[in-house]
N, CA and C atoms of all chains as a GROMACS GRO file, in nm:
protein
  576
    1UNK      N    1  -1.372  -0.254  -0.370
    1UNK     CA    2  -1.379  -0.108  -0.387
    1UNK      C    3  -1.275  -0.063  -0.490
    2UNK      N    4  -1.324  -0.002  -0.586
    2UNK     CA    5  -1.226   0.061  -0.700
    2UNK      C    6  -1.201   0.222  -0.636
    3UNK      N    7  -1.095   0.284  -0.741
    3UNK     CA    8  -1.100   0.416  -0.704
    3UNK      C    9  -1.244   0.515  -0.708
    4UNK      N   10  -1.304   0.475  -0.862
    4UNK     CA   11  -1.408   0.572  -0.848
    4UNK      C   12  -1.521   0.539  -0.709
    5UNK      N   13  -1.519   0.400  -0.680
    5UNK     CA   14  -1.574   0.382  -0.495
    5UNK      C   15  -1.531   0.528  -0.428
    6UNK      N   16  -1.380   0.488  -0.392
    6UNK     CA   17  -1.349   0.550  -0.318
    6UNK      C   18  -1.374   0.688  -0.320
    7UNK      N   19  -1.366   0.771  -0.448
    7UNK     CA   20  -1.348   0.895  -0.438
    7UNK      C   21  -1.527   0.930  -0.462
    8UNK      N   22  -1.600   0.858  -0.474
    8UNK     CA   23  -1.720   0.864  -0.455
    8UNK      C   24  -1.765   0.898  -0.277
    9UNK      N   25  -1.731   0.772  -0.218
    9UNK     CA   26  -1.741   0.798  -0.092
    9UNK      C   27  -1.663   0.913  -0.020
   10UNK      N   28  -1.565   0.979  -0.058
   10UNK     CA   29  -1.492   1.082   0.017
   10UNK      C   30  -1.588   1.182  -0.052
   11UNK      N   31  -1.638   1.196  -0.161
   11UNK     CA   32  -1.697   1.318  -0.162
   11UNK      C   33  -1.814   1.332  -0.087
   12UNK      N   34  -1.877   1.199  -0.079
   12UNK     CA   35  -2.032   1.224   0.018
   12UNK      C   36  -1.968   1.249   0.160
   13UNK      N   37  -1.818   1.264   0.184
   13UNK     CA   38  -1.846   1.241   0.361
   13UNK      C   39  -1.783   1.424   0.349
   14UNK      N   40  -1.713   1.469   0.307
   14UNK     CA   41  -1.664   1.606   0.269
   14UNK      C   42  -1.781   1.695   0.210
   15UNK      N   43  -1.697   1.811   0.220
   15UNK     CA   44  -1.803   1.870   0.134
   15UNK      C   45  -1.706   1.926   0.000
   16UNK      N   46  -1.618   1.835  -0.078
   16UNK     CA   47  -1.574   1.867  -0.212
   16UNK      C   48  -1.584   1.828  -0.298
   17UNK      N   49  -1.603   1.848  -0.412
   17UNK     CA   50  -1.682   1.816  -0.552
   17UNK      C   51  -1.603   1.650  -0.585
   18UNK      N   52  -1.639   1.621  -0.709
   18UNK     CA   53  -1.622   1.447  -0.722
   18UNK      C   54  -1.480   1.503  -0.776
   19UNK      N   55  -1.461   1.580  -0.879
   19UNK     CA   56  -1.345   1.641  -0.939
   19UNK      C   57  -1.206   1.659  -0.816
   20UNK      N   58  -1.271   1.769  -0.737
   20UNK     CA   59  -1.132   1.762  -0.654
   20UNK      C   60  -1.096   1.628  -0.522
   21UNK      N   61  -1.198   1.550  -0.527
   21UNK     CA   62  -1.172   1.451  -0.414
   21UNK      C   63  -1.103   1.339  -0.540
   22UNK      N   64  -1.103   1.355  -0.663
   22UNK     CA   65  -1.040   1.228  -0.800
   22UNK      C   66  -0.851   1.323  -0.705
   23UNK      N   67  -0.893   1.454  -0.758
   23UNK     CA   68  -0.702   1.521  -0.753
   23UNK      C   69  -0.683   1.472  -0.605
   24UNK      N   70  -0.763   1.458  -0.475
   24UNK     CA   71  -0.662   1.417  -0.390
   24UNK      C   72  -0.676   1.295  -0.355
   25UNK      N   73  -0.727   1.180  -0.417
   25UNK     CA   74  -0.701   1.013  -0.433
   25UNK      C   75  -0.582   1.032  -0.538
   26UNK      N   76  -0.570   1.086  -0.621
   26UNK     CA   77  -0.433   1.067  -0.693
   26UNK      C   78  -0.327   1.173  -0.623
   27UNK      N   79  -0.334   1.312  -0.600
   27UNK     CA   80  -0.233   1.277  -0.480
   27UNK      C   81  -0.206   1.204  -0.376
   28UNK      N   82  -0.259   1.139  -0.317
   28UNK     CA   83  -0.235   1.060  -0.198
   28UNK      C   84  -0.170   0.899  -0.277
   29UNK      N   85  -0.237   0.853  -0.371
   29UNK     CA   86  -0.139   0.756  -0.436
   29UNK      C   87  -0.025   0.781  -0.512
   30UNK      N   88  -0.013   0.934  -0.545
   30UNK     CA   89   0.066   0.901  -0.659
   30UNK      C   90   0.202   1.017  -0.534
   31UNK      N   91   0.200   1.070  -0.420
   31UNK     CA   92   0.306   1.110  -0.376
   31UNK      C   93   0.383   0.953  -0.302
   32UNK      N   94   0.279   0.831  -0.279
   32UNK     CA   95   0.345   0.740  -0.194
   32UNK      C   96   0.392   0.673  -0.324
   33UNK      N   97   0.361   0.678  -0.469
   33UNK     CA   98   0.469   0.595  -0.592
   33UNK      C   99   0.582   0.672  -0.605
   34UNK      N  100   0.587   0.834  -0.563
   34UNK     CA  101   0.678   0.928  -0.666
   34UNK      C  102   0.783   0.870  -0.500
   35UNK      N  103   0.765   0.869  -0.387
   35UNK     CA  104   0.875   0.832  -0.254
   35UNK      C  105   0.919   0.728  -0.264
   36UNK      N  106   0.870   0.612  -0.319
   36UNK     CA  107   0.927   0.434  -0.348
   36UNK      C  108   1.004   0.465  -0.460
   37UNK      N  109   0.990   0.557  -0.590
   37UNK     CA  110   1.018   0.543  -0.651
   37UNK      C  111   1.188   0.655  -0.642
   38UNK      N  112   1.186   0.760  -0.580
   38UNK     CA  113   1.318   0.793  -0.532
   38UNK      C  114   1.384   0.721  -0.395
   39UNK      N  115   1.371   0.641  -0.387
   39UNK     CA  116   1.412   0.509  -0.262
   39UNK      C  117   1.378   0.566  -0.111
   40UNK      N  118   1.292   0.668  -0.128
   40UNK     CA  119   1.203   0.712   0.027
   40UNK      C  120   1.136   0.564   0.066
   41UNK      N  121   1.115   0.564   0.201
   41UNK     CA  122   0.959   0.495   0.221
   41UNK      C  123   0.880   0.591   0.298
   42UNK      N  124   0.760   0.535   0.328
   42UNK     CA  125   0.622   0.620   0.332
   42UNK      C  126   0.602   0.534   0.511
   43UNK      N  127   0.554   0.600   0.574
   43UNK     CA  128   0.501   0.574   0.698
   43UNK      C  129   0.400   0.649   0.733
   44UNK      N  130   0.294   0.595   0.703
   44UNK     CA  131   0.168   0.655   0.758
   44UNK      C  132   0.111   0.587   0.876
   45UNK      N  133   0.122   0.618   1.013
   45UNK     CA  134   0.078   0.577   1.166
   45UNK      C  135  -0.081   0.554   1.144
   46UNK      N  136  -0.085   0.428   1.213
   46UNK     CA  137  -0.258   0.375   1.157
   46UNK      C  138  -0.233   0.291   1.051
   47UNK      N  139  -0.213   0.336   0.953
   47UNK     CA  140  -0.236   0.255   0.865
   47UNK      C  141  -0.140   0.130   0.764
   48UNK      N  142   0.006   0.219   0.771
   48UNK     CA  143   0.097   0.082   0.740
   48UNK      C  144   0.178   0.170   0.669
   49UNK      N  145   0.302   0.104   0.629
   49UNK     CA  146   0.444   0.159   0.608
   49UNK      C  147   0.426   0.079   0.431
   50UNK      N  148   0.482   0.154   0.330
   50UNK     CA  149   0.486   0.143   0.188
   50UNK      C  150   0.696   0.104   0.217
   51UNK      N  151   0.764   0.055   0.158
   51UNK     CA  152   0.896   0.037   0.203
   51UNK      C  153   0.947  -0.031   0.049
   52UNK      N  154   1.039  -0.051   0.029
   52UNK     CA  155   1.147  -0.098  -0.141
   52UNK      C  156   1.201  -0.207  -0.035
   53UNK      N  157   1.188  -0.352  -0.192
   53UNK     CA  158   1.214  -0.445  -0.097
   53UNK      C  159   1.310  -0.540  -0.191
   54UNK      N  160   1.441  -0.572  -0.140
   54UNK     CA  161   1.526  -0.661  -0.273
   54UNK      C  162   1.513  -0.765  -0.298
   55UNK      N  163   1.467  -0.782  -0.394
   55UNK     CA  164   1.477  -0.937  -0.472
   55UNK      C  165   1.603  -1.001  -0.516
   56UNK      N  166   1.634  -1.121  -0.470
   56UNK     CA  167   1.799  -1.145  -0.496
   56UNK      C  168   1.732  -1.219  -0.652
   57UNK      N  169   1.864  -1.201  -0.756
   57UNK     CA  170   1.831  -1.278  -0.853
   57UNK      C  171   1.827  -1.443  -0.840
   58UNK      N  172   1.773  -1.510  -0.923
   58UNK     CA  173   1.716  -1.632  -0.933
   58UNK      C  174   1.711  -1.712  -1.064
   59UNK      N  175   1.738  -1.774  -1.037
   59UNK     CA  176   1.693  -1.866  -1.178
   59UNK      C  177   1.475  -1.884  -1.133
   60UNK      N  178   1.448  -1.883  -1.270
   60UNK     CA  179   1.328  -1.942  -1.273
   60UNK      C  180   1.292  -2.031  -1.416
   61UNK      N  181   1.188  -2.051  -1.427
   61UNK     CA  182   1.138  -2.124  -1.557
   61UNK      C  183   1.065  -2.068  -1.673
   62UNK      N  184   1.044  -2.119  -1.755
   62UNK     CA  185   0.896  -2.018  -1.811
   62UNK      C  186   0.808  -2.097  -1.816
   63UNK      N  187   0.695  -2.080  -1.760
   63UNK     CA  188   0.610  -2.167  -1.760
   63UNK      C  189   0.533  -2.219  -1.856
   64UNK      N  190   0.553  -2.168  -1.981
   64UNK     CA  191   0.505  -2.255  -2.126
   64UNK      C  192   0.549  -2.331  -2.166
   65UNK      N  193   0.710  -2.268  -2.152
   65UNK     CA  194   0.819  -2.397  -2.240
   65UNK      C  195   0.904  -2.486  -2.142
   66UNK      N  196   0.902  -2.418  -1.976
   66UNK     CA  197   0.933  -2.487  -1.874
   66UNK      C  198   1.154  -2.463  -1.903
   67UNK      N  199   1.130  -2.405  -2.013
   67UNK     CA  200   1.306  -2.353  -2.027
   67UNK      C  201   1.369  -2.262  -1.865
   68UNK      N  202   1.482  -2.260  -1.863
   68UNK     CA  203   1.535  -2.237  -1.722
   68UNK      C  204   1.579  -2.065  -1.802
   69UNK      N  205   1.529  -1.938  -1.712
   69UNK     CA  206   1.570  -1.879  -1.790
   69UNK      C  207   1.641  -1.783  -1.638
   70UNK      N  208   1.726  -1.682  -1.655
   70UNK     CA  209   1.789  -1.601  -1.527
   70UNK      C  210   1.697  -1.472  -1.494
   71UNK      N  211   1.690  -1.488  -1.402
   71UNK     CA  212   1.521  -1.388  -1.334
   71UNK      C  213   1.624  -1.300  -1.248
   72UNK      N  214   1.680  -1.149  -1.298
   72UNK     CA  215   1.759  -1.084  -1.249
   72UNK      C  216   1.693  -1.014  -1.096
   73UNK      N  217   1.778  -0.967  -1.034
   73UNK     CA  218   1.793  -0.924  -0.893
   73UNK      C  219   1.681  -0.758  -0.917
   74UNK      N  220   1.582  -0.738  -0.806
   74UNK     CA  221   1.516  -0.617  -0.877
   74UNK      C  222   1.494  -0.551  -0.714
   75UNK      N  223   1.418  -0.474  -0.762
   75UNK     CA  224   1.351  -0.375  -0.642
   75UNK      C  225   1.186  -0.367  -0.641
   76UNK      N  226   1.081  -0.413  -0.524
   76UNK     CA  227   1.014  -0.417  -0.545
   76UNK      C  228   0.902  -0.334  -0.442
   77UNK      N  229   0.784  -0.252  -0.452
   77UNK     CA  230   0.725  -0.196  -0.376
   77UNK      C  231   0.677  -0.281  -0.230
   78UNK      N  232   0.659  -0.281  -0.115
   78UNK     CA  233   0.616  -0.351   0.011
   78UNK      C  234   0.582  -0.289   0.078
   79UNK      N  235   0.382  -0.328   0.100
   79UNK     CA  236   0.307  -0.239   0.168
   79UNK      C  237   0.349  -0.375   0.302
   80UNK      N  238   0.345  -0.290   0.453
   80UNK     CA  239   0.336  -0.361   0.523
   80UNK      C  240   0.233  -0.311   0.600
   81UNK      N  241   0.110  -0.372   0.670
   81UNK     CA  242  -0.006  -0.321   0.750
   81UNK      C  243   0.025  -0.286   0.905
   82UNK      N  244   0.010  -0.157   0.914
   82UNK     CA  245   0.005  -0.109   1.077
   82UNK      C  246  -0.041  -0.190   1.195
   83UNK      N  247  -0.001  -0.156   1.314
   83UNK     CA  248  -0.054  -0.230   1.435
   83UNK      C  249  -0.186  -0.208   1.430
   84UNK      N  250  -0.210  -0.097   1.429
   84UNK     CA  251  -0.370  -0.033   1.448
   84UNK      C  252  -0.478  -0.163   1.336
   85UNK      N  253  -0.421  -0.140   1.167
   85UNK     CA  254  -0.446  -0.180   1.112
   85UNK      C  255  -0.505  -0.346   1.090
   86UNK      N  256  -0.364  -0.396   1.136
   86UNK     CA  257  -0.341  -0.544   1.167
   86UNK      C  258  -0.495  -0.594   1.280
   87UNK      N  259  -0.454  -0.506   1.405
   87UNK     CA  260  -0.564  -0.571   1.485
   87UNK      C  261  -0.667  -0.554   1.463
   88UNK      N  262  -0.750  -0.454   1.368
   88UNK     CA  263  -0.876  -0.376   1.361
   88UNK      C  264  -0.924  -0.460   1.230
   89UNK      N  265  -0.823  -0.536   1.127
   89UNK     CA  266  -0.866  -0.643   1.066
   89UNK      C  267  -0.868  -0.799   1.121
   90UNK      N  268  -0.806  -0.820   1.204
   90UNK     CA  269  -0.804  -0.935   1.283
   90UNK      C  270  -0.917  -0.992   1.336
   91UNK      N  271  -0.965  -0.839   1.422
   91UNK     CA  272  -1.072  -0.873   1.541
   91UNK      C  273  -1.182  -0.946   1.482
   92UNK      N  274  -1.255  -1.032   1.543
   92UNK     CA  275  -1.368  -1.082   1.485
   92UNK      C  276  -1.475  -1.085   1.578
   93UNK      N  277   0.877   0.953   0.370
   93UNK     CA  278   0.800   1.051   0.387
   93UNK      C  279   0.670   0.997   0.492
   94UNK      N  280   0.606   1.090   0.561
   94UNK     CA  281   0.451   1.036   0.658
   94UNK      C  282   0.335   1.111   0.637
   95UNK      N  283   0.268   1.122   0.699
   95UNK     CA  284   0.141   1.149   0.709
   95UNK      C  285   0.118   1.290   0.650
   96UNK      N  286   0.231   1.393   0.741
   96UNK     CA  287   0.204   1.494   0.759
   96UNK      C  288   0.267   1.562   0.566
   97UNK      N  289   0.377   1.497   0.517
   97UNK     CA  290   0.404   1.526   0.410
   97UNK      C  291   0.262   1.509   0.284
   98UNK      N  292   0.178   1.416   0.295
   98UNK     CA  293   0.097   1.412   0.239
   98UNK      C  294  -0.009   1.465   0.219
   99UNK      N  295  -0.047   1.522   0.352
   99UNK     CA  296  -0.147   1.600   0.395
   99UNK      C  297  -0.111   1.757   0.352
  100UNK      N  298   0.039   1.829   0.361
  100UNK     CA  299   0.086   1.883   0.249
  100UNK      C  300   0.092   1.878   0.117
  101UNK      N  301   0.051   1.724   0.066
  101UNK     CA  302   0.047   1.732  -0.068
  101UNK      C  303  -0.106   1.783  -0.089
  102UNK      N  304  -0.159   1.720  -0.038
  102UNK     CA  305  -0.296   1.755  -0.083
  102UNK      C  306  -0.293   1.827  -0.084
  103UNK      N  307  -0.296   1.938   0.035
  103UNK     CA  308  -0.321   2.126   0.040
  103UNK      C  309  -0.244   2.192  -0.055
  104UNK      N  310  -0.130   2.146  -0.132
  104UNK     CA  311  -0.074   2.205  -0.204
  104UNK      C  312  -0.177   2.202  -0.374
  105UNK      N  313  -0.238   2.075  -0.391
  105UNK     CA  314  -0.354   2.047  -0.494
  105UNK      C  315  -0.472   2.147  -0.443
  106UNK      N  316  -0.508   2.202  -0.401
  106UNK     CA  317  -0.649   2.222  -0.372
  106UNK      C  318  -0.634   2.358  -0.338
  107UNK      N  319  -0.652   2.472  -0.416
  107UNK     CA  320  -0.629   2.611  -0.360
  107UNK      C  321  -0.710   2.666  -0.226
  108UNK      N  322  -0.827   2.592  -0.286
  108UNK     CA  323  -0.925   2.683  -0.149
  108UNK      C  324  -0.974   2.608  -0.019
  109UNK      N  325  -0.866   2.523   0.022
  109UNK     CA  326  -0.899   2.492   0.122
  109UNK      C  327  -0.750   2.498   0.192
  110UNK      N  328  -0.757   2.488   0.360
  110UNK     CA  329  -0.654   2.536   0.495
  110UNK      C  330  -0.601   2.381   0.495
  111UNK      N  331  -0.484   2.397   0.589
  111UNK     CA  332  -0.413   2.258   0.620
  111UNK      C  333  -0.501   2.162   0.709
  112UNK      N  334  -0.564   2.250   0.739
  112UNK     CA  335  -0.689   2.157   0.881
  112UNK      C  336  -0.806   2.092   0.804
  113UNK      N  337  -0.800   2.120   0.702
  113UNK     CA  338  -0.929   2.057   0.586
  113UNK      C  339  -0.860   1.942   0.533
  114UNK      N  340  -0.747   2.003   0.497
  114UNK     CA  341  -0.657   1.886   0.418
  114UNK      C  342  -0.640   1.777   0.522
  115UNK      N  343  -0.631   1.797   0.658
  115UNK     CA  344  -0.623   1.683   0.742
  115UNK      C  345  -0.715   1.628   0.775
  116UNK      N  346  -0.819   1.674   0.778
  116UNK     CA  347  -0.976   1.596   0.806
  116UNK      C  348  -0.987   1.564   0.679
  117UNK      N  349  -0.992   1.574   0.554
  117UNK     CA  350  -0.969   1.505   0.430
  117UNK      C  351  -0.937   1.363   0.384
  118UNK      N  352  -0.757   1.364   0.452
  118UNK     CA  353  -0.682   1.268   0.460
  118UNK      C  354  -0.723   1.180   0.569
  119UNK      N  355  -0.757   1.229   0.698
  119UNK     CA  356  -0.860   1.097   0.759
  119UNK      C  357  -0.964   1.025   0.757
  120UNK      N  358  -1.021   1.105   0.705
  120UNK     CA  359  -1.172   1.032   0.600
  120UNK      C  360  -1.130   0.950   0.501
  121UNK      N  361  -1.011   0.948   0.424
  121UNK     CA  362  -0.982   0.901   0.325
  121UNK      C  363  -0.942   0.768   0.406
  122UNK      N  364  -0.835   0.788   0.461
  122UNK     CA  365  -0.794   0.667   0.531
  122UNK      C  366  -0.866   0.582   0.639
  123UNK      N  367  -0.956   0.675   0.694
  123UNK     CA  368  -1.058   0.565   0.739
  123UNK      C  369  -1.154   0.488   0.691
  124UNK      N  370  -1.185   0.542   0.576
  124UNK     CA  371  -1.266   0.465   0.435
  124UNK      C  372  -1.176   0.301   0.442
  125UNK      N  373  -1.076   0.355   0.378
  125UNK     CA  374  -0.984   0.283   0.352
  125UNK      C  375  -0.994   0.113   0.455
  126UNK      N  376  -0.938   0.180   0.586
  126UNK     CA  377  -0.956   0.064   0.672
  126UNK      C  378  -1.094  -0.013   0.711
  127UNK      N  379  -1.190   0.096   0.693
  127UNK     CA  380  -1.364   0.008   0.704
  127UNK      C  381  -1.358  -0.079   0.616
  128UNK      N  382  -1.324  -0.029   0.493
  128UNK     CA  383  -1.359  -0.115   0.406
  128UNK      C  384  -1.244  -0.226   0.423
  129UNK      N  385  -1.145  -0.236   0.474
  129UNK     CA  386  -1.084  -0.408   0.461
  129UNK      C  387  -1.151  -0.455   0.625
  130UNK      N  388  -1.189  -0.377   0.714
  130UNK     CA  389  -1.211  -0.424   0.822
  130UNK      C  390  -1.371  -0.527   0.772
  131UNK      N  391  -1.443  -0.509   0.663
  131UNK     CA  392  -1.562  -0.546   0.598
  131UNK      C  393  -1.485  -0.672   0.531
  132UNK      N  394  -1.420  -0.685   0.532
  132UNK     CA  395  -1.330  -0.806   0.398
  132UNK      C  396  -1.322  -0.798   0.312
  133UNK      N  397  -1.340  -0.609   0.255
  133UNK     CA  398  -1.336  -0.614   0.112
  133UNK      C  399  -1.232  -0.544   0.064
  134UNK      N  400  -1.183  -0.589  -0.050
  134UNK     CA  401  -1.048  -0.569  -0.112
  134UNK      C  402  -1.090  -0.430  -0.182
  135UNK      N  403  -0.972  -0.381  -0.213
  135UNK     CA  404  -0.972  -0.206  -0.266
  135UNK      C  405  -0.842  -0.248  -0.371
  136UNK      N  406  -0.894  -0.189  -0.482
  136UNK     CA  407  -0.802  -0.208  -0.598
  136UNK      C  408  -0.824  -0.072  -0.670
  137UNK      N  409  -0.665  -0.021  -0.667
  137UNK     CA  410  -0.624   0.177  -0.733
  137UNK      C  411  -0.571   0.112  -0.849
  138UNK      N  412  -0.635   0.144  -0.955
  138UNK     CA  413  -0.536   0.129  -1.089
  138UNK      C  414  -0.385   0.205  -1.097
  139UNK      N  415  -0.310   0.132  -1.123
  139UNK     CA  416  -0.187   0.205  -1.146
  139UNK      C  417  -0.123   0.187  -1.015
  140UNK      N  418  -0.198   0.191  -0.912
  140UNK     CA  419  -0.076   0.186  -0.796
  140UNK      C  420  -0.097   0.037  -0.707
  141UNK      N  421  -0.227  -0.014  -0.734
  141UNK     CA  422  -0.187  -0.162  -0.701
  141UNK      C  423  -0.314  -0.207  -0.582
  142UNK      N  424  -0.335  -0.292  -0.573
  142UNK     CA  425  -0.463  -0.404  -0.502
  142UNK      C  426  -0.399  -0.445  -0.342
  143UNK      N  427  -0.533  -0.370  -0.236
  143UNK     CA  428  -0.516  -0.474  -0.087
  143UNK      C  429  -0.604  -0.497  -0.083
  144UNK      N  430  -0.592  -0.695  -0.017
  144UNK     CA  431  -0.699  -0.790  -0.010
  144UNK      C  432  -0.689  -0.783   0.136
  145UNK      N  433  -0.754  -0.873   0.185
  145UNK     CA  434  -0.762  -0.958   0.323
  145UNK      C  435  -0.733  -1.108   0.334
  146UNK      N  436  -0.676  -1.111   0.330
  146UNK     CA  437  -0.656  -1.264   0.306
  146UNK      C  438  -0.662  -1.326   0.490
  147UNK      N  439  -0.742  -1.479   0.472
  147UNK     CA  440  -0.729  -1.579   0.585
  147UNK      C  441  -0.626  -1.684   0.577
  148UNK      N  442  -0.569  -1.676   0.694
  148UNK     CA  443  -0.490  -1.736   0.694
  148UNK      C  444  -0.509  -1.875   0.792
  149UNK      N  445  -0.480  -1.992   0.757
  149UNK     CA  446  -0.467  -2.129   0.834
  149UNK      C  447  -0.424  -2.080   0.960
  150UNK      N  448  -0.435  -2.198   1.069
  150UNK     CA  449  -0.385  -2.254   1.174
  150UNK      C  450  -0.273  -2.294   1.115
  151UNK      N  451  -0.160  -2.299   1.180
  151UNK     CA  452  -0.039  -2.385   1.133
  151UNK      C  453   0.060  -2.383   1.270
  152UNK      N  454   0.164  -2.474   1.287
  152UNK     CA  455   0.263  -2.448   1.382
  152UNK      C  456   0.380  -2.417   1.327
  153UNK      N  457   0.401  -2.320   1.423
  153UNK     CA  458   0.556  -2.218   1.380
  153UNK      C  459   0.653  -2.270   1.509
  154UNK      N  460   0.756  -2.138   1.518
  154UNK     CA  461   0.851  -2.168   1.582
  154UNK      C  462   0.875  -2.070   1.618
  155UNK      N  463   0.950  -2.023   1.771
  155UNK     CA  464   0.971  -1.910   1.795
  155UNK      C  465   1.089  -1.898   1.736
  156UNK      N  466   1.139  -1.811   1.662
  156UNK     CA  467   1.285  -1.800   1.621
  156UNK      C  468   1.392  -1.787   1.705
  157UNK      N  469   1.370  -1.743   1.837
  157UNK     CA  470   1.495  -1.710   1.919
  157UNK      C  471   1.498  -1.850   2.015
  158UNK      N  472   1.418  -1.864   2.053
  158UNK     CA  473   1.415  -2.018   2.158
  158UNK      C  474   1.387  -2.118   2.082
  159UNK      N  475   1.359  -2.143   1.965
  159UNK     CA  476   1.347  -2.274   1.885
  159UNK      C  477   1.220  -2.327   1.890
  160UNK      N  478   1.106  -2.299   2.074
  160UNK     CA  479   1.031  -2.378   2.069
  160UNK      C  480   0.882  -2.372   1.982
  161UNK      N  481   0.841  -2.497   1.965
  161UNK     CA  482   0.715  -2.477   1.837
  161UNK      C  483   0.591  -2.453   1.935
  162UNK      N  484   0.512  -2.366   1.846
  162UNK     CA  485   0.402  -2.353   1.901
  162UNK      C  486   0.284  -2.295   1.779
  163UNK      N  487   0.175  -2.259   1.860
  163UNK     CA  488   0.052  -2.255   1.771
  163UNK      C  489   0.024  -2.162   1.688
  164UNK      N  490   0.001  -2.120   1.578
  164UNK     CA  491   0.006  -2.003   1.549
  164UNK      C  492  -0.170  -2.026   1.461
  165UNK      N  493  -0.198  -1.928   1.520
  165UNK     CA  494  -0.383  -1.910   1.551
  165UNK      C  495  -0.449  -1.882   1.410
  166UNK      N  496  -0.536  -1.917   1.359
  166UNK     CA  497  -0.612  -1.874   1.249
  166UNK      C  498  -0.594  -1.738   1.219
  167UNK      N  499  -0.557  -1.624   1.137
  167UNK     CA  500  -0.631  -1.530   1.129
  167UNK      C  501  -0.649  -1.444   1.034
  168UNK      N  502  -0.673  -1.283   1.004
  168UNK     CA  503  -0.696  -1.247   0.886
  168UNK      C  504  -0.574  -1.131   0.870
  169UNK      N  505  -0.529  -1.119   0.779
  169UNK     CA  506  -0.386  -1.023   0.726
  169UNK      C  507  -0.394  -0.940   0.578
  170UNK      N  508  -0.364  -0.861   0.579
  170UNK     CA  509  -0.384  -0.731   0.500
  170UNK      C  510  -0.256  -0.768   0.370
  171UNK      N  511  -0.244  -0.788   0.274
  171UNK     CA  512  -0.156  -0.837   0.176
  171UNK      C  513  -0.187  -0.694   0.085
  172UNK      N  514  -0.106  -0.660   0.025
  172UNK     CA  515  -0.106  -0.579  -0.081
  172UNK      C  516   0.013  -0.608  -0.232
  173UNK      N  517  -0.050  -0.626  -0.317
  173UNK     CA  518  -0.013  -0.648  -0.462
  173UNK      C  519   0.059  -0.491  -0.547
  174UNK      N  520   0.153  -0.455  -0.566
  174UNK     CA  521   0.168  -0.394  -0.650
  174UNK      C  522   0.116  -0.390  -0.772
  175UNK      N  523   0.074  -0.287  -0.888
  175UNK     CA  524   0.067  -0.289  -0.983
  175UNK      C  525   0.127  -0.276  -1.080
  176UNK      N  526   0.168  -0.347  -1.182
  176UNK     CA  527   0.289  -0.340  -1.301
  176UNK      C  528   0.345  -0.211  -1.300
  177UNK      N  529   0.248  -0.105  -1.328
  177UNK     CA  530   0.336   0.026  -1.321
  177UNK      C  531   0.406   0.065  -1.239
  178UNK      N  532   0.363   0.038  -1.114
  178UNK     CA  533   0.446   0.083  -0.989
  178UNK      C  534   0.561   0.003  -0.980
  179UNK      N  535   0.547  -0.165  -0.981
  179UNK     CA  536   0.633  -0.236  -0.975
  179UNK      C  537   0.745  -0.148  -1.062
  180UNK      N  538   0.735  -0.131  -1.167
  180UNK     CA  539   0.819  -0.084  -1.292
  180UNK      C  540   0.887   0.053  -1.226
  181UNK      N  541   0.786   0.140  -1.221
  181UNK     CA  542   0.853   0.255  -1.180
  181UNK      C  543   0.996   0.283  -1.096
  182UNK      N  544   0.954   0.186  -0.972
  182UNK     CA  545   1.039   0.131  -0.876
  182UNK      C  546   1.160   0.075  -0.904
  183UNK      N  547   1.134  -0.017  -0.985
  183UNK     CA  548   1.221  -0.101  -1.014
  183UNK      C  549   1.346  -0.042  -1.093
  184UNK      N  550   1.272   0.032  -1.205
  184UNK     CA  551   1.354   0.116  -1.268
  184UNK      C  552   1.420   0.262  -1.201
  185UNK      N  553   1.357   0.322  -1.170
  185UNK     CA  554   1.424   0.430  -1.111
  185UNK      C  555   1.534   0.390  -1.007
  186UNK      N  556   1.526   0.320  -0.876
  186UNK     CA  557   1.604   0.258  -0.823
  186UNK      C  558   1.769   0.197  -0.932
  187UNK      N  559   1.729   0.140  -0.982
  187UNK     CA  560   1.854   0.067  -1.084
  187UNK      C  561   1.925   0.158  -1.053
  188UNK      N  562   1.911   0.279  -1.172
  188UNK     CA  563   1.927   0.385  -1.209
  188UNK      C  564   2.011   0.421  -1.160
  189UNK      N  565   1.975   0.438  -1.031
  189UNK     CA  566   2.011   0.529  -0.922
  189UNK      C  567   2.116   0.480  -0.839
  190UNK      N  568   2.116   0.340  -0.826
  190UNK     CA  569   2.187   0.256  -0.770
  190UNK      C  570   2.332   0.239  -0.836
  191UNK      N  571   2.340   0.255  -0.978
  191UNK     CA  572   2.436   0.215  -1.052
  191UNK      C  573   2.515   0.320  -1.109
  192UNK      N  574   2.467   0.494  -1.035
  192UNK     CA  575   2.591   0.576  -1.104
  192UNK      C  576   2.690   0.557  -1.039
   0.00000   0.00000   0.00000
């Protein structure tokens, strides 16, 4: 499922045009980038917690030339999946 | 931030609709959301990043507090990928912020 999926399907289940169901798939993604991105995290019940996650620095390689190069210490986005979530993909 | 901040965001986008629209909105949205990985199918937002389903092996683990090993069961888990931009965004603003 891509976005235009998605905001396809929210408009057939609503009754709001394809236009304003695009503005609230990009609000709903873009308020949980603008909270990671001022060091908030996001907790949405049901569905799973968005959270900033530290990467200690590292040496790594490059994988063309296989040279050892220093892979600095960063900050990285971490969706983690809800209970609800977890079991309701589990079940089989 | 949670649920309820978002559900504010929306209503703040959308002039002509109440906070009670905006919340039946936001649950339709998010229940989309979960049918569709509860189906096994992956959802990919440009710009903000890809969740799959991934299966996972049988394997034996360990309880961490008592040491002892035991089974840890086949099953299916929700993984999500950032997307370069976001990664970036994050990454950078944080620094930033971290280092006045």
């Amino acid at each position: 499922m891509t976005k235009a999926d998605l905001v396809m399907e929210v408009a057939k289940l609503t009754d709001l045009t394809k236009k304003e169901t695009e503005t609230v798939i990009k609000t709903i993604f873009g308020s949980i980038t603008t909270a990671l991105s001022e060091g908030d995290k996001v907790e949405l019940r049901g569905f799973g917690s968005f959270r900033i996650r530290n990467r200690k620095a590292r040496q790594g390689r490059n994988p063309k030339t296989g040279d050892m190069v220093n892979v600095p210490a960063k900050k990285v986005p971490f969706f983690k999946a809800g209970k609800e979530l977890r079991s309701l993909v589990d079940y089989c | 931030m949670t649920k309820e901040e978002i559900i504010r965001a929306i209503w703040d986008q959308l002039p002509n609709i109440t906070v009670n629209e905006a919340r039946r909105i936001y649950e339709t949205t998010f229940n989309l959301l979960k049918e569709t990985l509860v189906k096994g199918e992956s959802i990919e937002i440009r710009g903000f990043g890809k969740f799959t389903v991934r299966e996972k092996n049988r394997r034996m683990g360990r309880n961490p507090r008592t040491g002892e090993e035991a089974v840890i069961v086949e099953r299916k888990v929700v993984t999500f990928k950032p997307s370069k931009i976001f990664r970036s965004i994050v990454c950078n603003n944080n620094n930033n912020n971290g280092e006045e």
